[in-house]
C-alpha positions in Angstrom: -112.4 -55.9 181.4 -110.7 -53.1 179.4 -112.4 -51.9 176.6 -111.9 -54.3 173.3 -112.3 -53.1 170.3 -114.7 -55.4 168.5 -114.2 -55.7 164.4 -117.3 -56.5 162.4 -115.1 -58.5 160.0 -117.6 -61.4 158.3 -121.3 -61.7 157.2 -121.8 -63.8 160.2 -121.2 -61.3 162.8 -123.2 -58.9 160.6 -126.1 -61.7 160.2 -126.2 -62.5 164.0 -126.1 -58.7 164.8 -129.4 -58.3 162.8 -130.9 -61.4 164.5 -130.3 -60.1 168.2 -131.5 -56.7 166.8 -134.9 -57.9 165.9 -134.8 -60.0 169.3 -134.6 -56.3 171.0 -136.9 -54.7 169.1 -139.6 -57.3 169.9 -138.6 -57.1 173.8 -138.5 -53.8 173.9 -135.4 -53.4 175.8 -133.4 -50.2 176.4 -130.7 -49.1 174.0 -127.0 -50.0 176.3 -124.5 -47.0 177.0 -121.9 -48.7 178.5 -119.1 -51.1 177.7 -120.3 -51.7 174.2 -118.0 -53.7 172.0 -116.8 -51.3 169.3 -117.9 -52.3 166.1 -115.8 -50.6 162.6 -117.8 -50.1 158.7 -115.1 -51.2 157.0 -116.0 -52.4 153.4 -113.1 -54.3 152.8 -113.8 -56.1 156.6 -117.2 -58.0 154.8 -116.2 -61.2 153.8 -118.5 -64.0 152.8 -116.3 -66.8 153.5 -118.0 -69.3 155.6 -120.9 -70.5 153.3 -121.9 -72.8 156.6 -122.0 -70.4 159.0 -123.9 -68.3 157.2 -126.5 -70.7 156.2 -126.7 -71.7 160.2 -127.3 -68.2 161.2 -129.7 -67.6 158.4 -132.3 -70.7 159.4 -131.8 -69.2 162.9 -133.3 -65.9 161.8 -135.7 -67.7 159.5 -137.3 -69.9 162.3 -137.9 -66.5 164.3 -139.3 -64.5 161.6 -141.7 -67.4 161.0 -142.5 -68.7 164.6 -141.6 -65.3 166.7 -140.6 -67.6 169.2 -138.0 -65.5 171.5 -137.0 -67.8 173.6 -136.2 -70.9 170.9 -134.0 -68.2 169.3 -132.0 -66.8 172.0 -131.5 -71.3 172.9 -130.1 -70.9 169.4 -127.7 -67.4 169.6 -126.2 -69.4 172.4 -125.6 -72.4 171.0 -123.9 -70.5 168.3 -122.6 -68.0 171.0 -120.4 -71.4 172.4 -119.9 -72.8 168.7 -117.6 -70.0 168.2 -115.8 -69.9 171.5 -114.9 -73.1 171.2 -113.0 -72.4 167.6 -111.4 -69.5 169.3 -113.7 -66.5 167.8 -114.4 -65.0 171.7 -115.5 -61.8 169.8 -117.9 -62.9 167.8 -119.0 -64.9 171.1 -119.1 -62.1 173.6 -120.8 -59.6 170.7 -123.8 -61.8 171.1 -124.0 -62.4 174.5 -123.5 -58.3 174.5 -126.7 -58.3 172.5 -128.7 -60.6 174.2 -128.1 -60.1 177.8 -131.0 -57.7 178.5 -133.8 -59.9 176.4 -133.1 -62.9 178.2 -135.4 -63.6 181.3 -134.7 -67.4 181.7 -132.5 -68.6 184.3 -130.7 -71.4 182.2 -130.4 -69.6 179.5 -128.7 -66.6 181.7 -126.0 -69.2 183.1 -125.1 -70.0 179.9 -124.2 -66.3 178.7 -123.1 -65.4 181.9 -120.6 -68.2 182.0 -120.0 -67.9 177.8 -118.5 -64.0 178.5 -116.7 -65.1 181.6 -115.1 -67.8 180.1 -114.0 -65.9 176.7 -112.6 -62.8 179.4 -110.5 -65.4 181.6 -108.9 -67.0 178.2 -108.1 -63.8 176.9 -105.9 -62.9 180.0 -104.5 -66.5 179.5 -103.1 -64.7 176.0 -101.5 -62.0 177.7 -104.1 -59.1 177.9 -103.1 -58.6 181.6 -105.8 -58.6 184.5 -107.2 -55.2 186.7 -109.6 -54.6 189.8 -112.3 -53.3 186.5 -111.6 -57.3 185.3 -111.9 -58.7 188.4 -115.3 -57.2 189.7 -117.0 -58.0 186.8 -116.3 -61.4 186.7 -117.4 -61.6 190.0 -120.2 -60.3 189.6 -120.7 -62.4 186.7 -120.0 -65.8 188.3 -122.3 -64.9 191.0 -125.3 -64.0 189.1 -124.5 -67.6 187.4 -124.0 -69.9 191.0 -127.1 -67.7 191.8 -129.3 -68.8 188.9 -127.7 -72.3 188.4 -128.2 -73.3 192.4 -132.2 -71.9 191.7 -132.2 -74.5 188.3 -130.1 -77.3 189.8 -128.3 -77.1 186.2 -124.6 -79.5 186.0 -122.4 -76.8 187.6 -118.8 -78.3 186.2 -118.1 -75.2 183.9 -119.3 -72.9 186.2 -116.8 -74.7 189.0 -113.7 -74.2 186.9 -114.7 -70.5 185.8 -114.7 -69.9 189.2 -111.6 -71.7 189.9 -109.8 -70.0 187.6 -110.9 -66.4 188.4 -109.6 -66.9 192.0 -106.4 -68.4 190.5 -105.7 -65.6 188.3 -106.9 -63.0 190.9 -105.2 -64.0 194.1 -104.6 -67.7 194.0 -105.9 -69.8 197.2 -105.8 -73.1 198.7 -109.7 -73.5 198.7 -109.4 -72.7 194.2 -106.1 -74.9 193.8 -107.8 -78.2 195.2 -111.1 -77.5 193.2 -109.5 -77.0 189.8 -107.9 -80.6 191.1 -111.4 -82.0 191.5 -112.7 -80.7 187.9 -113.9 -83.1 185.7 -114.3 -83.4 182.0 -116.8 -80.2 180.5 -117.8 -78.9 177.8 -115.9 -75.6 179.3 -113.4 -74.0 177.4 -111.6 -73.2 180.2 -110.9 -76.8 180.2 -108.3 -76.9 177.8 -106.4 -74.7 180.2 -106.9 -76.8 183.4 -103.3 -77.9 183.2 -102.1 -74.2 182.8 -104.2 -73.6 186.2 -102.9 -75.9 187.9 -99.6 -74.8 186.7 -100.3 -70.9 187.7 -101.8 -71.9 190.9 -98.4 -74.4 191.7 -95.6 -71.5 190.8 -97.6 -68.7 193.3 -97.3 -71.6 196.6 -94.7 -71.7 199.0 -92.5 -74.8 198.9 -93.8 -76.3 201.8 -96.8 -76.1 200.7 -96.4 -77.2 196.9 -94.6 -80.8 198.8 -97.8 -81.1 201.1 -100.0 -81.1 197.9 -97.6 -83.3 195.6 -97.8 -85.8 199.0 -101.6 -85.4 198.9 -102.4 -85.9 195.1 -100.2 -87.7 192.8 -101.2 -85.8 189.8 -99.2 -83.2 191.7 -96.1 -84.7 191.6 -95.7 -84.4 188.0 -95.9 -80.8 188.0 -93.7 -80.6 191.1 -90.9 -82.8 189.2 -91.3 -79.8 186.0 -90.9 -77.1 188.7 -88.1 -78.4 190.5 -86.5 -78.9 187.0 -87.2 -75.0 186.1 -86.5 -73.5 189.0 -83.2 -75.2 189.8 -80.4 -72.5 190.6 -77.6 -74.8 189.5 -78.6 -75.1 185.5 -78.3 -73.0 183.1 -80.7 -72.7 180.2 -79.2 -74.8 178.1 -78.6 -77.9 180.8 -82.5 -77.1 181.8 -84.0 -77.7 178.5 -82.4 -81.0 178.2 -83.4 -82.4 181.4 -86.6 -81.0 180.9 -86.5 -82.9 177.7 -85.6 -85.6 178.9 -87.9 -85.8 181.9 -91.0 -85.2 179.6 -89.3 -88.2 177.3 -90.0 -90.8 180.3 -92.9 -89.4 181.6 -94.9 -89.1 178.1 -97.6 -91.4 179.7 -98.7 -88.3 182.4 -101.4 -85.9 182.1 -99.3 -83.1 182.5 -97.6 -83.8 179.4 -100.5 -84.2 177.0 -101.0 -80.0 177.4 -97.8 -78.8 178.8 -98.1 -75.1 180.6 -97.7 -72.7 177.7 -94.9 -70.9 179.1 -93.1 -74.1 179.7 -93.3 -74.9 176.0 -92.6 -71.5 175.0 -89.1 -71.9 176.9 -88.4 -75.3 175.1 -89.1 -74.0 171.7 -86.7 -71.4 172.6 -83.1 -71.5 170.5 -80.4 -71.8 172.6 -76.5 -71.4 171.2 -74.6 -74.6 171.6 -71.0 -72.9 172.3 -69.2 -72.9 175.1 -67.7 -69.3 175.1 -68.7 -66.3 176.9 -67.7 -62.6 175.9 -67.5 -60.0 178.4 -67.2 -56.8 177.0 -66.2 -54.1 179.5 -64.5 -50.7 179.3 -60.8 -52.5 180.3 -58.7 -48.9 179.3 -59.3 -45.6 179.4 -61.1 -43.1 182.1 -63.8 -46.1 183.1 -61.1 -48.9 183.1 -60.9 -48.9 187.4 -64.8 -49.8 187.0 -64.2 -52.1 183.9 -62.2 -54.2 186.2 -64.3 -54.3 189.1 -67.0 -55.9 187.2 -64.3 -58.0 185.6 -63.3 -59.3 189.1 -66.5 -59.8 190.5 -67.5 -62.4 186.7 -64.1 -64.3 187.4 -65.3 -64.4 190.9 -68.8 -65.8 189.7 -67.4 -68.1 187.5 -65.4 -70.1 189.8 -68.5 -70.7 192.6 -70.0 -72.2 190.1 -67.8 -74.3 188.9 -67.1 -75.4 192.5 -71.2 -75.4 193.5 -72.0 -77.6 190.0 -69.5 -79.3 190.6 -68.3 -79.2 186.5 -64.9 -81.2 184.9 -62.6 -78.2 184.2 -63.3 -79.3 180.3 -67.0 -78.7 180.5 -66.5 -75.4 181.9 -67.3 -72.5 179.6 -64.3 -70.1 178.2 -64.6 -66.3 179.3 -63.5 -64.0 177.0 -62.9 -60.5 178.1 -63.2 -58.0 175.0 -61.8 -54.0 176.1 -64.6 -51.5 174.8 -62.7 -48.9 175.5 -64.4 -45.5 177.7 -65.1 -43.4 174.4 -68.6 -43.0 173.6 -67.9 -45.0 170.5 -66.8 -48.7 170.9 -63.8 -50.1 169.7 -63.5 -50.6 165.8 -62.4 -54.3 166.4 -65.3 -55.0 168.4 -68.0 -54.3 165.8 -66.3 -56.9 163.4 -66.5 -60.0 165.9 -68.2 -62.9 165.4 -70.9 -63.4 168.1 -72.1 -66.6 166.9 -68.9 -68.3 168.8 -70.2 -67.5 172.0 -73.1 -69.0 173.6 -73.5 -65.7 176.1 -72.3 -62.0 176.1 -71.9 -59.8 178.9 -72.2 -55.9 178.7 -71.1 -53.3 177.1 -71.6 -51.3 180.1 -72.4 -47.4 178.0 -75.3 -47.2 176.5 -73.7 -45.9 173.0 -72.1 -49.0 173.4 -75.3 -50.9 173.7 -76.8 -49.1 171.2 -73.7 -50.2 168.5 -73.7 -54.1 169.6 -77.5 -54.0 169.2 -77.0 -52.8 166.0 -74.8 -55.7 164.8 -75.1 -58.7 167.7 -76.8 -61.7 165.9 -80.7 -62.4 167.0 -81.4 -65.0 169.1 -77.6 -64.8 170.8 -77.4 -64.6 174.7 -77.1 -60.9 175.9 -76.8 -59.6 179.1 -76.3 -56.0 178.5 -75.1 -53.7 181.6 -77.2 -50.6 181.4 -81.1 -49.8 180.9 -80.7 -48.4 177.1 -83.1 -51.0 175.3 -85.0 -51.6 172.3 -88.4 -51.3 171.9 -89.0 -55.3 170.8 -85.9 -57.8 171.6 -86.5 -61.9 172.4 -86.2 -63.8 174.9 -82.7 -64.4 175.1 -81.8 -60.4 175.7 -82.1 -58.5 178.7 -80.6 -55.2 180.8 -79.0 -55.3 184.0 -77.7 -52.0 185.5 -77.1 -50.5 189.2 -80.3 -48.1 188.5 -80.8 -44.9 190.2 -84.6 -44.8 189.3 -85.6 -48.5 190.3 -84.2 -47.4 194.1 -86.2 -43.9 194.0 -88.9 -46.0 193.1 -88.2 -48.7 195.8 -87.8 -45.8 198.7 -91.1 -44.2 197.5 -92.8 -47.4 197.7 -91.1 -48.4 201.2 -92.7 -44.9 202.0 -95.9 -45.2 201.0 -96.4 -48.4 202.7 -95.3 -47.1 205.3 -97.9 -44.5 205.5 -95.7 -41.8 205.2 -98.0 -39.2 203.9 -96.2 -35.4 204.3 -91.8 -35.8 203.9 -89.4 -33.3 202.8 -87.2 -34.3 199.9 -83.5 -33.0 199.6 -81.4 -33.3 197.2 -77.8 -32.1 195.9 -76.5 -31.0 192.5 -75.7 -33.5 189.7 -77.5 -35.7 187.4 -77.5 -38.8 189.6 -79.3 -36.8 192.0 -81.9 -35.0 189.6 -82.6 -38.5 187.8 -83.5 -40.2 191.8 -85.8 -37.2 192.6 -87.6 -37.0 189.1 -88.5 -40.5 189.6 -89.1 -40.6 193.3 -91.7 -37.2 192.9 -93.0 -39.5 189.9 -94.4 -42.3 191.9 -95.0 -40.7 195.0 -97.4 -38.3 192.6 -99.1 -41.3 191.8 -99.7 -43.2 194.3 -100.1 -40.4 196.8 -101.5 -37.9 195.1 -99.8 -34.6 195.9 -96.2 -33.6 195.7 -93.6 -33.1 198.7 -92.1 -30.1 199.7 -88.4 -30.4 198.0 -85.2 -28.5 198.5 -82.3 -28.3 196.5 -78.5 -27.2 197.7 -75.3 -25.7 196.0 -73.2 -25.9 200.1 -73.5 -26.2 203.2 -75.0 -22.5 203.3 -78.1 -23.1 200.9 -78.3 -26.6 202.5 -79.1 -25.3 205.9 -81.4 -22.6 204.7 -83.4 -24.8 202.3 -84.0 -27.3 205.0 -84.7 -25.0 207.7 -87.0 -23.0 205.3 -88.6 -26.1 204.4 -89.3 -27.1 207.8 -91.2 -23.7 208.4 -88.4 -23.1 210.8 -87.0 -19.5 209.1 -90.6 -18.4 209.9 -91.0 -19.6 213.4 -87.6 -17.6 213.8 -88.5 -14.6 212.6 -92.2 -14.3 214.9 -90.0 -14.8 217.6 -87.9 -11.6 216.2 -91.1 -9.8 215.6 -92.2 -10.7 219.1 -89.1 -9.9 221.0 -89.1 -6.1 219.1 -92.7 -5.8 220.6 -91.4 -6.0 224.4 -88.4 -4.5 226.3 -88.3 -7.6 228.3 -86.2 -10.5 227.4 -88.1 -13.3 225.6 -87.1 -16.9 226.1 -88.5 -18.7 222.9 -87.5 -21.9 221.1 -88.5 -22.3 217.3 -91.1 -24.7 216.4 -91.5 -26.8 212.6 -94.0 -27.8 210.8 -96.0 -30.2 212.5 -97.2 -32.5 209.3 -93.7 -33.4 208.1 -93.3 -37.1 209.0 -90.0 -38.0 207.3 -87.5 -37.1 204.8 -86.2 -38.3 201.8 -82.6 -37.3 200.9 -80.7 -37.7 197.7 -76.9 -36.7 197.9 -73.1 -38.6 198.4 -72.4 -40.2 201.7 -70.0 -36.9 202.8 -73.3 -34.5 202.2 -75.6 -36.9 204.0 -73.5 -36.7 207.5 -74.1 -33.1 206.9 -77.7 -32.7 206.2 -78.8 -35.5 209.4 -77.8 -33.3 211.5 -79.5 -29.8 210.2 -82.4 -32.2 210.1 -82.4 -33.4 214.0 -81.1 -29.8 215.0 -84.7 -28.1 212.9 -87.2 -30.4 214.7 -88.5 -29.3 218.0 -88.2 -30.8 221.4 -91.6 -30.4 221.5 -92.5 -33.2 219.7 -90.4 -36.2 221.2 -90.6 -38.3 218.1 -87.9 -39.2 215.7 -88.7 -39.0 212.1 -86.8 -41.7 209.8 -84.7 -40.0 206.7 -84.7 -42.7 204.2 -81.6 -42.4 201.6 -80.5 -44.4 198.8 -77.1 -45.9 198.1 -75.6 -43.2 196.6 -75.7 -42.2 200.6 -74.6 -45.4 202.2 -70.4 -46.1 202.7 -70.1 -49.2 204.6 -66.7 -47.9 206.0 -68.8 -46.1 209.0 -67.4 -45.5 212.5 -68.6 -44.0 215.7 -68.6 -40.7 214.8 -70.3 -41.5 211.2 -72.9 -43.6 213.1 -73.7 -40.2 215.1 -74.7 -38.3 212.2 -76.7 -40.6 210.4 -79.0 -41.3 213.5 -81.9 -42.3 212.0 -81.5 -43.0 208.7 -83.0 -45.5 206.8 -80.8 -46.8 203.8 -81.6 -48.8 200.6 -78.4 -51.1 199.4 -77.3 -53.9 198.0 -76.9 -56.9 200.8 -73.3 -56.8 199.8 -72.3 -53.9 201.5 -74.7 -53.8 204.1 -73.2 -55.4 207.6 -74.9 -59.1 207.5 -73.4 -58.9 203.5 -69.7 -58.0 204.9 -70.0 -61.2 207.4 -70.2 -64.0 204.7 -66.9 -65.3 203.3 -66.8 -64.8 200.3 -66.7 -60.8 201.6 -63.9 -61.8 203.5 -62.2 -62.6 200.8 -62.9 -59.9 198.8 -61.8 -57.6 201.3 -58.5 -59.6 202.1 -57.6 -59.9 198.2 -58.1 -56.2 197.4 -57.2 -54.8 200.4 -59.9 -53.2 202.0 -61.8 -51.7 199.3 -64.0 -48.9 198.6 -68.2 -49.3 198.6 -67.8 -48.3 195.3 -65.4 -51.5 193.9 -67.6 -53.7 196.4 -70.6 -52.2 194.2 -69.4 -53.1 190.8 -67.6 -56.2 192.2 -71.1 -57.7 193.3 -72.5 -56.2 189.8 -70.2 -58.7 188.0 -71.0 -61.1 189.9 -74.3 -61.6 189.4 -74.5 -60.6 185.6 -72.4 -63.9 185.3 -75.3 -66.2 186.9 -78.4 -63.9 185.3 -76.7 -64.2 181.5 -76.7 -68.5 181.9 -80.5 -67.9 182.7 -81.4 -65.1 180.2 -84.5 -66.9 178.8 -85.4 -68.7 182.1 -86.4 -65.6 184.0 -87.8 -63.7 181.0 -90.6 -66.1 180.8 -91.1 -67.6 184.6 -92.7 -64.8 185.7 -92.2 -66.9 189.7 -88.0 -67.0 189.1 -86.2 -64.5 191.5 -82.2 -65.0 192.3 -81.0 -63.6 195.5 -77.5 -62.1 194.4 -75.4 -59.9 195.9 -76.9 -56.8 194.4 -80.4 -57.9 195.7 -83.3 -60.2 194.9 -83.4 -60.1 191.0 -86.6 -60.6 188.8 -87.1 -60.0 185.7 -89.5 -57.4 183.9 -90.1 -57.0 180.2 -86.5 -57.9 179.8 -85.3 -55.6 182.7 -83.6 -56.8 185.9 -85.5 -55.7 188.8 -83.5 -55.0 192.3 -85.3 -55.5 195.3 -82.8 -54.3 197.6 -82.7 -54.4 201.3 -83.6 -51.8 203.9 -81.0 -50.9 206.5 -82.0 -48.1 209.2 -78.9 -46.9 211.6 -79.2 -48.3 215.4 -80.7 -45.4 217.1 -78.9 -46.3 220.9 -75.7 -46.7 219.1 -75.3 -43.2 217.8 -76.6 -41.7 220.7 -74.0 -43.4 223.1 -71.2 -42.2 220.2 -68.8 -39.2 221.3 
């Protein structure tokens, strides 16, 4: 658990403080250092506003001034303890059980405030705190000293079942967890208001096989399997989902699921959705950025008729697109920043981010946007998110492949520009972090400072010059190969496709025979062209790209490739790029508010699998390392 700040805010806290610290006076127990809930003397915090309350926890402390009975009174902290959980005051809960912990010496009574703080820590990560290994551990440890002490007392063991349940739910969710949150009964738990939500959690992380073999096995299943079929269909749109969910919730009022719907569920019903049927695409259509405007214009028309063909819509339902010319200045078109946005049900781009940065200015709350570049606010709703071709998220996706890998010592290149800065800043970021130590890097201005910063990277430049101080040593003719560094174990490079035919093979030419082994060089798309031939294939021998499927060769197979390729004759990977961009901002826009809140949503779209992330589409793209015997039998 994260530290929480604890705020001493009533009498009551202050009362039950002075209560527990007469109970550890008495026992004699050792003042705490660690994980102590912070506790502020603010004045204005001290309000005597729950005469009740106050008159409980004052007969509490009464009884034990009078009777100095220790255990009676710690019965009674607890009872109170779990009186305040259960009207949502986790804080005031957990500050007692904080208090007590070290006074209490009977086993019941430990159960109880071990499962009490348990219990408040899993509802708080049900309210969005987030979860860590620290969290983790200590529940463990938590629930165990509980099943220990409740197996010794033979004490009713449903709350301690669902805590348990739901830890290994929220941890790493299991088969064995699933069935028993099934097999909970009534309790007194807290945790059972939010046995619906479990199941829910538990249903969205399963496999589809296996969430049809449980639904087949348990009927209470099948109600939540109906609700996730219903959220997770790839043919609706948000607006079409919340009325069948509506309406499937209308005929099924009568099932358990529906008396505490999953919260995230409700939160996407309660959602506002714009009843139009217009789109707006705004795109830079003129100007220096009007070739990329259109590429991204072709690939949303594209979009927009497969699904009108896959839904299977009457050409009257079928929305209106409106494309809307930005312009390529840094400022947007005057016209634009007097439309109406409350016509259209979804907007598309701008694709600048000064453009962005306008529209957000202006663009009505609540409307549809699907903006095309990373430049976001810091708070925007549900209905909002960025979509862009990112050079970081694939630095970040390289360094990751890498690390998993266990890829511990590469040499990163990279060529001048800001493209190529921005991929290495981020790639050295993570790698820092989750590695620990930074990679030997080398930047080029030609081919000259190329070859000599990889060489001298690769310890080669040195090797070369022993060999000169050896052969000046001896009149006799020395035969002598250079050796490299022995700990580099791949390479990372960051330049255009022309440069990366270049650098391959100073890289294969640098390592020694010696070592018979091929090290991968891993590369980004800013690399990749998937107009290759033989001779391309040769100098990219072992090279491990990250791209889009699109352009990769199982992507240039399907049809709707084929098409592409026959309608725009052959084009560049760059149009194939911002054609497949287009495309699938069209499908994510229709399902804006869907993926912001189902954590368990991904699309797999031309540009990758998509998933969204505090209101940011996530790429996972696809790995694609050149055929080894292929380039090797290339002349």
């Amino acid at each position: 658990m994260t530290q929480r700040g604890k705020i001493l805010k009533s009498y009551r806290f202050f009362s039950a403080l002075l209560a527990v610290t007469l109970l550890s006076a008495c026992g004699g127990s050792a003042t705490k250092a660690v994980n102590q809930p912070v506790i502020t003397n603010e004045t204005e915090a001290v309000v005597l506003d729950d005469t009740e309350t106050q008159s409980d926890i004052e007969k509490i402390i009464s009884r034990f001034e009078a009777s100095q009975d220790r255990t009676e009174t710690i019965w009674s902290l607890l009872d109170y303890a779990q009186l305040q959980q259960s009207v949502g005051q986790c804080d005031t809960a957990e500050l007692i059980i904080w208090h007590l912990i070290d006074d209490i010496s009977l086993g019941g009574q430990r159960v109880a405030a071990e499962l009490l703080r348990s219990e408040c820590v899993i509802l708080s990560l049900f309210q969005g705190s987030g979860i860590d290994e620290e969290d983790v551990l200590r529940l463990e440890t938590w629930l165990a000293n509980a099943k220990d002490l409740n197996a010794s007392s033979n004490l009713p063991n449903q709350r301690l079942k669902i805590a348990t349940a739901a830890l290994a739910i929220i941890a790493q969710p299991v088969e064995s967890s699933f069935i028993e949150i099934l097999s909970v009964e009534p309790s007194d738990s807290a945790l059972y208001e939010v046995k619906n939500e479990l199941i829910w959690r538990s249903m969205t992380a399963k496999s589809g096989q296996q969430r049809t073999e449980l639904a087949q096995r348990d009927p209470i299943i099948a109600s939540y399997l109906a609700m996730y079929d219903i959220i997770s269909d790839a043919n609706l749109d948000d607006r079409t989902r919340q009325q069948q969910l509506n309406t499937w919730i209308t005929a099924n009022a009568d099932e358990q699921l529906i008396e505490r719907i999953p919260s995230e569920v409700h939160t996407f019903l309660q959602t506002p959705l714009n009843n139009s049927n217009k789109i707006a695409a705004l795109l830079p259509l003129s100007g220096r950025l009007s070739a990329q405007g259109e590429a991204i214009k072709h690939g949303i028309i594209s979009a927009y008729f497969s699904n009108a063909n896959t839904a299977n819509n009457e050409p009257e339902s079928l929305p209106l697109i409106e494309f809307i010319d930005t312009g390529s200045n840094a400022v947007i078109k005057d016209d634009v920043q007097t439309i109406n946005f409350l016509e259209y049900s979804h907007v598309i781009g701008p694709l600048l981010p000064t453009h962005i940065s306008a529209l957000e200015a202006i663009i009505t709350p609540g409307t549809n946007t699907l903006y095309l570049n990373t430049s976001k606010l810091d708070d925007v709703d549900l209905g909002t998110s960025y979509f862009s071709l990112s050079p970081e998220q694939e630095a970040t996706q390289i360094a990751q492949s890498m690390m998993r890998s266990k890829i511990a010592n590469p040499v990163l290149i990279y060529a001048p520009g800001n493209r190529a800065k921005r991929m290495r800043d981020t790639f050295l970021r993570v790698w820092e972090q989750g590695n620990g130590r930074m990679p030997a890097d080398v930047s080029f201005s030609d081919n000259k400072s190329m070859r000599v910063g990889i060489t001298n990277a690769l310890g080669v430049l040195q090797s070369e010059q022993r060999i000169k101080q050896m052969s000046n040593l001896t009149t006799e003719r020395v035969h002598s190969v250079t050796r490299n560094r022995r700990d580099v174990d791949a390479f990372v490079v960051f330049a255009s496709a022309q440069q990366a035919e270049l650098i391959n093979p100073i890289i294969e030419s640098s390592i020694s025979l010696f070592g018979n082994v091929d090290l991968p060089v891993y590369a980004s798309s800013f690399s990749y062209s998937h107009k290759q031939n033989r001779n391309s294939l040769r100098d990219l021998r072992n090279m491990v790209f990250l791209d889009m499927p699109f352009v990769q060769p199982s992507g240039r197979n399907s049809e709707l490739a084929r098409q592409v390729d026959d309608v725009f004759k052959q084009p560049s990977t760059s149009f194939l790029r911002l054609f497949a961009f287009g495309h699938d901002a069209y499908t994510l826009v229709k399902n804006n508010v869907q993926m912001n809140i189902f954590s368990h949503i991904n699309r797999d779209g031309l540009t990758g699998t998509l998933t969204m992330k505090q209101n940011e589409i996530q790429r996972d793209l696809d790995l694609l390392a050149i055929n080894t015997p292929i380039a090797r039998n290339s002349n």
